[in-house]
N, C-alpha and C positions, 0 to 999 in steps of 0.2 A: 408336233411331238413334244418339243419344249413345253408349249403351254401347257401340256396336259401333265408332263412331270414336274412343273410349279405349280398346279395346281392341287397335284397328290400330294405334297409337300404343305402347302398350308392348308389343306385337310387335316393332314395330321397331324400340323404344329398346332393346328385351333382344338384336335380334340385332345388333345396331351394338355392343353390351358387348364381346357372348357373340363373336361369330362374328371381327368384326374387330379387337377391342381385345385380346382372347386371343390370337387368331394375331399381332398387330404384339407384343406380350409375347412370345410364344415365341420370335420372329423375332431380336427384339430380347437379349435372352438367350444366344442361340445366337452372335450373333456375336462373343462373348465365349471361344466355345470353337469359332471356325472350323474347325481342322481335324476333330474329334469329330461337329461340325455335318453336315460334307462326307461324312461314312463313314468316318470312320478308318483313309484310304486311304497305302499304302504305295507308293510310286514308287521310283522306279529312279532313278540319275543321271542319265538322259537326262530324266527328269520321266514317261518310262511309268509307267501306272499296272501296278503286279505283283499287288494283291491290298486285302483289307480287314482289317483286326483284328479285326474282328466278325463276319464269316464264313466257316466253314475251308472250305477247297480240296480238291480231292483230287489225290493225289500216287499214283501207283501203282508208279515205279522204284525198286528197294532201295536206291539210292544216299540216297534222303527218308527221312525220318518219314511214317507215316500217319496222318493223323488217324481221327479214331472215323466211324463207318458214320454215312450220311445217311440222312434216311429222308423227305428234299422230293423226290419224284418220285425217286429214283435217284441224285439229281447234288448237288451246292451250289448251286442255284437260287436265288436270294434272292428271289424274288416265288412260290418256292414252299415256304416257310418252313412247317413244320407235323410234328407229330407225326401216326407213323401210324396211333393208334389200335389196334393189333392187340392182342387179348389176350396174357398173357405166354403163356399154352398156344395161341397160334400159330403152325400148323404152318409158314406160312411164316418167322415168328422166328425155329425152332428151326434150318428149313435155311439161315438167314442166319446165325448166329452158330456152325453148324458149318461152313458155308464159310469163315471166317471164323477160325476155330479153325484149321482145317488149313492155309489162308491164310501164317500167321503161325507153324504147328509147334508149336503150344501142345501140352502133354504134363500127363498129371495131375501131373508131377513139378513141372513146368514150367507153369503154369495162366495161362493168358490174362488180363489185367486187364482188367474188366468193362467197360470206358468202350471198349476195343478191340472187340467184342462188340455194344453195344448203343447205339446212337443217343441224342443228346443231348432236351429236351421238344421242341426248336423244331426240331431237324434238321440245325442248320447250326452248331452247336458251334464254334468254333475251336481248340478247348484240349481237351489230352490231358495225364493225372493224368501226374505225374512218374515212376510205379509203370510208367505205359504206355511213356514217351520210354525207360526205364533196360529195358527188356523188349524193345524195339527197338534198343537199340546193337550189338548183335555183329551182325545182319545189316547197318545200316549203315554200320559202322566196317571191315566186311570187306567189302563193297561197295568203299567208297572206297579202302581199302586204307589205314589211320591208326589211331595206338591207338587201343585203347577207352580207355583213361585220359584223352585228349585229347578225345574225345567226351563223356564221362561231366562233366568239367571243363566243358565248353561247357555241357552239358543242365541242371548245376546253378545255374551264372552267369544263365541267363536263364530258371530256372524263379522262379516269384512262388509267392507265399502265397494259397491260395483264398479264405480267409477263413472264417468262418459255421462255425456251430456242425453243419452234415449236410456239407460237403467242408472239412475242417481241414488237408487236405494242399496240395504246390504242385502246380501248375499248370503246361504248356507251351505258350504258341502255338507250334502248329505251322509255320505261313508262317514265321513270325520262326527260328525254329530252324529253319527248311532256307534260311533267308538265311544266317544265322549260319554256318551248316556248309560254305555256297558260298562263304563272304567268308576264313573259316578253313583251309580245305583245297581249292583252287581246282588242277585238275586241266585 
């Protein structure tokens, strides 16, 4: 009987550490970096929320950028965040990245950048390789009707550095460069 009431005892010393002292820690941490905390959400001047940093959108009018294919249920779902598992010789991959291909006009001349083509691990990517935004500006720049110089100017101002040694190139949020493109060329 002792042992079993020392042992209920550090039960519940380990979950009083574990369970609340870790969560008031993280909590506590976080508010150190409230917005990132929140979702790294984007608002409007009115204070609407437009979107997240950390989860891309889909844009379907040529006047955007597209971001790279989702593969959470179809959509940007964030509660349904996941890779789809499909072999790469998946038949259904292949007619998704030929839809997707013709989509966009891609030409053997003119070859699709792969991140346009093929889903990010998690699904919900927000960022498209600089390779993919600079492959996209003559449709959007003739969309909107504005150089492509002017566009190309924009896409490099706010492409970043991926970092790591498997993506050395930049990087573009997409939301942030179709804000960018609306606050710049306002039609």
């Amino acid at each position: 009987m002792s042992n079993l009431l020392a042992s209920l005892r550090v039960t519940i010393a380990t979950m009083l550490v574990c369970v609340l002292g870790y969560s008031a820690a993280v909590l506590g941490v976080a508010q150190l970096f409230p917005a990132t905390a929140r979702g790294s959400l984007i608002t409007a001047a009115d204070g609407r929320v437009i979107g997240s940093r950390l989860i891309g959108q889909n844009f379907s009018s040529s006047r955007y950028f597209w971001p790279r294919p989702s593969s959470a249920g179809g959509g940007y779902d964030g509660m349904a965040a996941a890779g789809s598992n499909l072999s790469p010789t998946s038949a259904k991959l292949t007619a998704r990245a030929e839809g997707l291909i013709a989509r966009y006009g891609a030409t053997p001349e003119n070859p699709l950048p792969a991140d346009l083509a093929a889903a990010s691990g998690g699904g919900l990517d927000p960022h498209i390789s600089l390779q993919a935004a600079l492959f996209q500006l003559p449709r959007v720049a003739t969309a909107r009707g504005v150089p492509a110089g002017q566009v190309e100017t924009l896409i490099r101002g706010i492409a970043m550095p991926a970092g790591g040694l498997l993506a050395p190139d930049s990087i573009v949020n997409v939301l942030e460069l179709n804000l960018a493109m609306d606050a710049a060329f306002r039609q």
